[in-house]
C-alpha positions in Angstrom: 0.0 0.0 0.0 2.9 2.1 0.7 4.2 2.3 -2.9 0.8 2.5 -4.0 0.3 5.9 -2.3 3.8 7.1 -3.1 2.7 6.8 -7.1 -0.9 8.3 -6.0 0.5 11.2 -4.7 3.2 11.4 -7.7 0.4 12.1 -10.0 -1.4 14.7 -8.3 -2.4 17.6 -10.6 -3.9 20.7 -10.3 -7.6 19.4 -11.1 -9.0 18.6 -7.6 -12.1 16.6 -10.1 -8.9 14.1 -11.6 -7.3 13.6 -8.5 -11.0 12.1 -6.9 -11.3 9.9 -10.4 -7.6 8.9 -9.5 -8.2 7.8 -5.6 -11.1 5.9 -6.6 -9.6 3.9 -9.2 -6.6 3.3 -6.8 -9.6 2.5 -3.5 -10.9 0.2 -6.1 -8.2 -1.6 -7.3 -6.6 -2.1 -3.8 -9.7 -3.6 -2.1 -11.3 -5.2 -5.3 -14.6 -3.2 -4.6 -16.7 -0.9 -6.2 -15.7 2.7 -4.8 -17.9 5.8 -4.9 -16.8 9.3 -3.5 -19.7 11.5 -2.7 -20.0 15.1 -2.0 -22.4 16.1 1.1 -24.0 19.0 -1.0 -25.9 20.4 1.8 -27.2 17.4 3.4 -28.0 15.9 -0.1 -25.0 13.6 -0.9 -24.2 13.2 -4.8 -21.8 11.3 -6.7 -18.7 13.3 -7.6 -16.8 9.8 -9.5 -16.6 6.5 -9.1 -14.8 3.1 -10.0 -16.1 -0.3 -10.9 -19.1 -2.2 -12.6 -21.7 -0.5 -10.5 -23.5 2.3 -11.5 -25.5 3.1 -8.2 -25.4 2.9 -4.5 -26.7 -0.7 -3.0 -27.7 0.7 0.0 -27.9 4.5 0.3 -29.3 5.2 3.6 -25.6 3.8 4.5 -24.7 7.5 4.0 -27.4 9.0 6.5 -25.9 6.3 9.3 -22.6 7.5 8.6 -23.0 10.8 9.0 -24.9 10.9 11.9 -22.5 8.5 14.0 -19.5 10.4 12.2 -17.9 7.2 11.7 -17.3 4.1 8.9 -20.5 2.0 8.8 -20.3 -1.3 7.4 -23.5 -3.1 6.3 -24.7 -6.3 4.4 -28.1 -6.9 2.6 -29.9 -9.7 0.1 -30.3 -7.8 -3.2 -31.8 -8.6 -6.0 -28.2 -9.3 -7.6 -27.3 -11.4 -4.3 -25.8 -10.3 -1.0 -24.1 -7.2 -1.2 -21.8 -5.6 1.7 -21.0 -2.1 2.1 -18.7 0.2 3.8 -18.9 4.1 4.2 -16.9 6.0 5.4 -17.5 9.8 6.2 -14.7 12.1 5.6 -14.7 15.3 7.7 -11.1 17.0 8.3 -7.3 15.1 8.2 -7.4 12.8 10.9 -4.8 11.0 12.9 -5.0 7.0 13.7 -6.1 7.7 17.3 -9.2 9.7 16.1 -10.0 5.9 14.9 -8.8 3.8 17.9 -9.6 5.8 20.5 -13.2 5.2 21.4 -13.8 8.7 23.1 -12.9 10.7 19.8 -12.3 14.1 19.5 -15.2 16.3 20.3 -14.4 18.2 16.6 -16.0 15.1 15.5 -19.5 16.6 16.4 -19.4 19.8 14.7 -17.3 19.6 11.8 -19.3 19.2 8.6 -19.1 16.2 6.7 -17.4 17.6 3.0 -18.3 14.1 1.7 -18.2 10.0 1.8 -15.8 7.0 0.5 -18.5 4.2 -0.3 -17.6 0.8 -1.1 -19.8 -1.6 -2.0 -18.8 -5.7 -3.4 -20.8 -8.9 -4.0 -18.0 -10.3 -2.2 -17.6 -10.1 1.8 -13.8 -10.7 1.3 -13.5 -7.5 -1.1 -15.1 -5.4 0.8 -13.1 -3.3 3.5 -13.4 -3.0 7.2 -13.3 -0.3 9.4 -9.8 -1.2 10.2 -8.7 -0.5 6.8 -9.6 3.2 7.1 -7.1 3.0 10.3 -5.0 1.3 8.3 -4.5 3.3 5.8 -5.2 6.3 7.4 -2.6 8.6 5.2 -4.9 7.6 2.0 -8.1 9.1 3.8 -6.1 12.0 5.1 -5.4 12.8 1.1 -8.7 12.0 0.0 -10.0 14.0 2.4 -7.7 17.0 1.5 -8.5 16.4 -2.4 -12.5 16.9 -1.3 -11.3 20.0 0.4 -9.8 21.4 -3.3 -12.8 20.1 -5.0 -15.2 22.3 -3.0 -13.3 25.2 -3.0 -12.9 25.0 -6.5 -16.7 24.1 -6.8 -17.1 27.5 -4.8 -14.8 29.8 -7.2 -16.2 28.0 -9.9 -20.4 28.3 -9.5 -22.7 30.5 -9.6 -24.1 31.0 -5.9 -27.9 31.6 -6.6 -28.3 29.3 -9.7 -26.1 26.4 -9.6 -24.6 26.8 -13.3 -21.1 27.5 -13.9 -20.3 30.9 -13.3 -19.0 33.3 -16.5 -15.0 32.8 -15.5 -15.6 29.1 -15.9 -17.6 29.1 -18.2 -15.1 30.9 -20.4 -12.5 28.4 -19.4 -15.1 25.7 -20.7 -16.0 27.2 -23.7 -12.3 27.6 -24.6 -10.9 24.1 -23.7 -13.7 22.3 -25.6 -12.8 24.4 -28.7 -9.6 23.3 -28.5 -10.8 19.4 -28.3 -13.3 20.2 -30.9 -10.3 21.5 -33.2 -8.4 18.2 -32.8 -11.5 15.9 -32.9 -13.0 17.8 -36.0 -16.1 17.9 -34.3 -19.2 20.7 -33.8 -20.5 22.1 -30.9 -22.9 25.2 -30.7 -23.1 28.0 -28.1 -26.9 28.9 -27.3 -27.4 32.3 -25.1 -31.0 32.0 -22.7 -32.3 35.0 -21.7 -35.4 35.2 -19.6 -38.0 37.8 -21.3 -39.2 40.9 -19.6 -37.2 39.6 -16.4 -36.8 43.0 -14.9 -40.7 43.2 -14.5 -40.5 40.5 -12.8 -38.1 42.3 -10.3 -40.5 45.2 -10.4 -43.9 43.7 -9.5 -42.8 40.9 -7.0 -39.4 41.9 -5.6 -35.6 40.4 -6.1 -36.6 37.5 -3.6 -38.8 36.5 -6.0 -36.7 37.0 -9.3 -34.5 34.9 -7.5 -36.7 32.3 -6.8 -36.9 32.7 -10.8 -33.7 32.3 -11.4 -32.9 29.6 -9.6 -36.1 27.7 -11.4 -35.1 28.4 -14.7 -31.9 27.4 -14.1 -32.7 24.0 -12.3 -35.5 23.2 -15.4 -32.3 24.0 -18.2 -30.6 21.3 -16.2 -32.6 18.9 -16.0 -33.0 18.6 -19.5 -29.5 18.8 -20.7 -27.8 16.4 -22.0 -24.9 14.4 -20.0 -22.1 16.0 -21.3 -23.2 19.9 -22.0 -22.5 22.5 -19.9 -25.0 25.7 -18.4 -23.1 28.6 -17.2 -24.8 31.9 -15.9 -23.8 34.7 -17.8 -24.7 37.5 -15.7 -28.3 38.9 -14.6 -30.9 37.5 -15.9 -28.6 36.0 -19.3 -27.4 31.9 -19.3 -24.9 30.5 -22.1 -25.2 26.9 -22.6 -22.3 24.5 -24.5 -24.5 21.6 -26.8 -21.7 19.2 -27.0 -21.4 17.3 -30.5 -24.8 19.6 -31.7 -25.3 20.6 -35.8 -27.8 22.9 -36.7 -30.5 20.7 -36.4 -29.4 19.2 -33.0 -29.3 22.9 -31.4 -32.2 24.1 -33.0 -33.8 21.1 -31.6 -32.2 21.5 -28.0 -33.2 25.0 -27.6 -36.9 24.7 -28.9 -36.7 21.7 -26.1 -35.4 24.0 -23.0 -37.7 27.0 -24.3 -40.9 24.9 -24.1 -39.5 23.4 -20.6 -39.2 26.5 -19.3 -42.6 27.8 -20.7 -44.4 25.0 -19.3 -42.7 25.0 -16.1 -45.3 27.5 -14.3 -42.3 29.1 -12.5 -44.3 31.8 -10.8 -47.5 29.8 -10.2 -50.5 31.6 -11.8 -49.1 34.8 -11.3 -47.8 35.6 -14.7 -45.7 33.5 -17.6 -42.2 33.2 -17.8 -40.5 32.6 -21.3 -37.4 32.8 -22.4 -35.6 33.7 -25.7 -32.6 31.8 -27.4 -29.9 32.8 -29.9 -27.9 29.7 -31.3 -24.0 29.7 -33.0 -22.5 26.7 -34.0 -18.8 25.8 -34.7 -17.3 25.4 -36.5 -19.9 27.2 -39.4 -20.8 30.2 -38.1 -17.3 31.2 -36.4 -13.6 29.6 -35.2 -12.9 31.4 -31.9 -15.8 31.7 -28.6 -15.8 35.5 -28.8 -17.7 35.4 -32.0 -19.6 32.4 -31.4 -20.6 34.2 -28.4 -21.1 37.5 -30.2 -23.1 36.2 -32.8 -25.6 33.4 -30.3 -26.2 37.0 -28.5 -26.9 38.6 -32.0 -29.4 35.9 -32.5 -30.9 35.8 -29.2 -31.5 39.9 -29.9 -33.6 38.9 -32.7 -35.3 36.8 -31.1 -36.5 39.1 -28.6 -37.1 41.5 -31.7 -39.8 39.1 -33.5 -41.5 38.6 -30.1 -40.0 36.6 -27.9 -40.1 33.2 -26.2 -38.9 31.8 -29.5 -34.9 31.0 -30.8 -32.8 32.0 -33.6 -30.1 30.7 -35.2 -27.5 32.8 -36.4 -27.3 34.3 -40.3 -25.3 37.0 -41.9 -28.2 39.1 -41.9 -28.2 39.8 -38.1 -24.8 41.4 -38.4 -26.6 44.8 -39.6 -29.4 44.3 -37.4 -26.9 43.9 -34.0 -25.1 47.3 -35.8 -28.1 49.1 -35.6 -29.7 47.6 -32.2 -26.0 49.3 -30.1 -26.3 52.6 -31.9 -30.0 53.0 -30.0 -28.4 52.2 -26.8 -29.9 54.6 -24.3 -29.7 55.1 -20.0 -33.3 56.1 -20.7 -35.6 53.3 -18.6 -39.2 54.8 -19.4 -39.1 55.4 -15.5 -40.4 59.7 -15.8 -38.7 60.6 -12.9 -35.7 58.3 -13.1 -34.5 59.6 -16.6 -35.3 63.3 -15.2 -33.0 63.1 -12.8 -30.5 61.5 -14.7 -30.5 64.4 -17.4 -30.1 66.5 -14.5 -27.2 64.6 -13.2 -25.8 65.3 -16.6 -26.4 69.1 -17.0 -24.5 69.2 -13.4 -22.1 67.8 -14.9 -21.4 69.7 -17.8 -22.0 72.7 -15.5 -19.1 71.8 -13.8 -16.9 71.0 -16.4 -17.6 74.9 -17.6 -16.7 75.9 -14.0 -13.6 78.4 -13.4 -11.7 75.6 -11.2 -8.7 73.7 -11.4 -8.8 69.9 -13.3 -8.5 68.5 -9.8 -11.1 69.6 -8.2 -13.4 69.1 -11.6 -13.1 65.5 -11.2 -13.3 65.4 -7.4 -16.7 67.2 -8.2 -17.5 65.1 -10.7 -16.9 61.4 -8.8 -18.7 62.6 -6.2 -22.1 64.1 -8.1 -21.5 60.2 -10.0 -21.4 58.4 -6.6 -24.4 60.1 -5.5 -26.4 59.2 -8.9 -25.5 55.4 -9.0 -25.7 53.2 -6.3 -22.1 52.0 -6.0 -19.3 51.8 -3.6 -16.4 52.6 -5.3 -15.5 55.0 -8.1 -11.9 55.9 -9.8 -11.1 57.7 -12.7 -7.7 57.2 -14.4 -5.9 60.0 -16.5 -4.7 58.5 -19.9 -2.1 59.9 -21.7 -0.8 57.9 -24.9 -2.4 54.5 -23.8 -1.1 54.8 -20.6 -2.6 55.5 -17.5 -0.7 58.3 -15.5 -3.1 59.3 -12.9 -6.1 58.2 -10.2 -8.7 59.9 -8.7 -10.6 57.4 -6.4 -13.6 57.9 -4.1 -14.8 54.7 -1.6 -17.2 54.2 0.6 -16.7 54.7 4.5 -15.6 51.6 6.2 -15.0 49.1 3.5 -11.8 47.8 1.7 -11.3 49.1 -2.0 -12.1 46.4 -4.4 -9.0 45.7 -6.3 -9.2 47.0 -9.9 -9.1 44.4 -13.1 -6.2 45.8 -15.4 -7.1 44.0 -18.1 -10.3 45.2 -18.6 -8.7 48.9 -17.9 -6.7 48.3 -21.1 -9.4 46.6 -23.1 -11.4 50.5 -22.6 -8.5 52.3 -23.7 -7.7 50.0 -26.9 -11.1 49.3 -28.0 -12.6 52.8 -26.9 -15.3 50.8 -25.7 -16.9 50.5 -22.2 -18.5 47.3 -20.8 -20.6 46.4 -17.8 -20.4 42.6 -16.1 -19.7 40.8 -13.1 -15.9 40.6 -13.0 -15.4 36.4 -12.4 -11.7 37.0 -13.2 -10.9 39.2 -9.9 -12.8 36.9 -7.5 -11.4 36.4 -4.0 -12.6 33.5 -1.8 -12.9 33.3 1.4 -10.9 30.9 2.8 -12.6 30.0 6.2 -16.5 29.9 4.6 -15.3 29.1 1.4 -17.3 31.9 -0.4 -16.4 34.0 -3.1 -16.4 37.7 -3.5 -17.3 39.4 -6.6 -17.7 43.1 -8.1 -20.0 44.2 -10.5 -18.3 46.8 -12.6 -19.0 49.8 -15.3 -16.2 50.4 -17.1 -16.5 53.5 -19.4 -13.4 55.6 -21.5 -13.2 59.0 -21.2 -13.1 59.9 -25.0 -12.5 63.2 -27.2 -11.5 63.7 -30.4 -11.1 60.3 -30.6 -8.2 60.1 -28.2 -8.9 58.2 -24.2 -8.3 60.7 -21.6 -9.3 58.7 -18.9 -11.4 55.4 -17.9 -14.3 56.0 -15.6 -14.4 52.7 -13.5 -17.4 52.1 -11.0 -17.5 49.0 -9.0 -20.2 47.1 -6.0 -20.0 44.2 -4.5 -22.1 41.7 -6.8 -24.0 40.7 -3.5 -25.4 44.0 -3.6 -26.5 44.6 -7.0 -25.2 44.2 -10.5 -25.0 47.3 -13.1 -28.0 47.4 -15.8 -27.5 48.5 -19.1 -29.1 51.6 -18.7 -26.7 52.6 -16.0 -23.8 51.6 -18.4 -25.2 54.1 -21.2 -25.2 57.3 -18.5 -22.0 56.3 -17.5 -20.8 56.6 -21.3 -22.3 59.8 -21.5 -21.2 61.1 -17.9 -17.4 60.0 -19.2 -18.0 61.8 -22.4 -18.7 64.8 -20.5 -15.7 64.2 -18.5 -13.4 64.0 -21.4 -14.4 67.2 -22.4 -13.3 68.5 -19.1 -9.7 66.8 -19.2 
């Protein structure tokens, strides 16, 4: 067992998911049973991998015994396949052989939670292992029990909170590496965008709890009627991006009129009002070679889609190109809200008021962060002076009593070379928290401060994405408020 362990831990790699499939292949082949590791998953145990000829657990309440006497449980049964014997073993934290031997066991033992189970299970009593294997081989359990530790921390960084899916860092990462394998397999794959229709009335009329609650539905319904192998991701707000595995035209088209009608038919808010969605579909390797544009061009459809009505999909053609053109130019921080959009034209005629004003450029753009702060619910603002590309100067204005959010560089650059702002939750400057294990995320508006088509500066607005996440009507006054700005600088 000794050598065994030494190559085990040789070929651990960075993917916490391989290094379970490779500790249940080696539990397997060194007892000669069927070995299952489970993840607790809030009290409702699921199967993370396994190894060996079964495909399900022989006795599952095994798992509820086991975590309620915080110990290996061993059991036997007459199945219908014959008599089956079992063995689970909880895994809390690292342990030490005496935790096993000594009958009065740490008190730790009653309040640390269970991250998940070793289950074996044979047709054969001799296969099957003891408790005194765990002791045994207690180092094995230790690592096992450290590789369940990566795999929900990575789980953590990896999902979205609220919904369940993949969240859009990860679901980049996805989107990439299957590229890649379709590339070398010369297969297609297609990239359909889900957007829930009229979702901010929804917000309106019942409250967040409740467009939550929808969220959370719609997501669970897409699920469920995926197939094995593809992949949901939340994109941000209301917006998911699914990856159709092996899908043609007519194999997308089909999926998404599937999870369109599923969601329709779900009854999501009761009898309280429908909820529909509308789809855009790209495939690959047809309509584009890289995910930006398969992305770009699935959202192209899925604008047309809502455009001819909604709760329908589209597949993407040439002729959208001019339509998406023309849809961005009409890009407005107008919401149809009277008083809202009055006071936002206000908040723009103090600023251009101010950029007039007989005072120096710093205390312009003091003035002007802090009329912004006051106009958009945020909790951090900063402007950075451009000069040739390069940023040369901050002005930054935080809320009392928290820690600044760090800033994302690369999306800093991205508004200075493209002269383009964006809006999203930024999934590449998460930050988890190592003792609960979640993960803290800003929602950002990222504007450039443009005249004469040279960047003078970037606006850059951030809040916690527990909070709220920035609309697209906030990220169209912020494009005007910078275009003021720059006028100023």
């Amino acid at each position: 067992m000794a050598l065994l362990i030494d190559n085990l831990i040789k070929n651990v790699s960075s993917d916490p998911l391989l290094n379970l499939e490779m500790a249940a292949n080696f539990l397997a082949k060194a007892t000669g049973a069927d070995c299952f590791i489970l993840a607790d998953g809030d009290g409702a145990p699921y199967i993370i991998t396994k190894s060996g000829v079964s495909d399900a657990l022989a006795m599952p309440d095994q798992l509820m015994y086991a975590n309620l006497h915080r110990w290996p449980i061993t059991a036997n049964a007459v199945m219908a396949t014959g008599h089956v014997y079992v063995m689970c073993v909880p895994m809390l934290s690292a342990r030490g052989q005496d935790d096993f031997t000594n009958e009065k066991r740490q008190i730790r033992d009653s309040y640390m939670p269970i991250s998940g189970y070793v289950y074996f299970q044979s047709l054969n009593a001799a296969h099957c292992p003891a408790t005194e294997f765990v002791t045994k081989n207690i180092e094995i359990f230790n690592l096992l029990s450290n590789f369940l530790g990566m795999y929900h921390v990575h789980t953590a960084a990896s999902t979205d909170k609220m919904t369940g899916a993949l969240n859009r860092r990860y679901m980049d990462l996805a989107l990439e590496a299957h590229l890649e394998q379709a590339k070398l397999a010369g297969s297609q794959f297609a990239v359909v965008m889900i957007d829930l229709d009229h979702f901010k009335h929804v917000n309106d009329t019942y409250g967040h709890l409740a467009g939550d609650d929808v969220l959370r539905a719609a997501s669970a319904v897409i699920m469920e009627n995926l197939r094995k192998d593809d992949v949901l991701g939340r994109y941000g707000g209301e917006e998911f991006i699914v990856l159709l595995r092996d899908a043609d035209h007519a194999t997308a088209c089909s999926m998404a009129d599937l999870l369109r009608t599923k969601i329709a038919n779900a009854k999501i808010l009761g009898g309280k009002r429908d909820i529909t969605a509308s789809l855009g579909i790209s495939v690959y390797p047809d309509h584009a070679d890289t995910i930006k544009t398969l992305v770009d061009k699935a959202d192209m459809a899925l604008s047309m889609a809502k455009e001819c009505g909604r709760n329908r999909h589209e597949i993407w053609n040439e002729n959208m190109s001019g339509f998406a053109t023309a849809k961005s130019n009409k890009q407005s921080f107008f919401t149809g809200d009277i008083a809202k959009d009055a006071k936002r034209m206000q908040e723009l005629f103090a600023l251009m008021r101010i950029s007039r004003a007989s005072i120096s450029i710093t205390e312009k753009i003091n003035m002007f962060l802090d009329r912004l702060y006051t106009s958009i619910t945020m909790m951090d603002i900063t402007l950075f002076l451009v000069s040739d590309d390069k940023m040369t100067d901050s002005f930054r204005l935080t809320e009392a009593g928290i820690k600044p959010p760090e800033y994302n560089d690369k999306i800093i650059f991205d508004a200075i070379q493209k002269q383009q702002g964006t809006y999203m939750v930024d999934w590449d400057n998460d930050k988890i928290h190592i003792k609960t294990g979640s993960v803290d995320l800003q929602s950002i508006c990222v504007a450039p401060a443009v005249s004469d088509g040279i960047v003078k500066g970037v606006l850059y607005i951030s809040i916690s994405a527990k909070t709220k996440e920035f609309a697209a009507d906030e990220m169209a006054f912020v494009k005007n408020a910078a275009i003021v700005i720059a006028a100023a600088l």
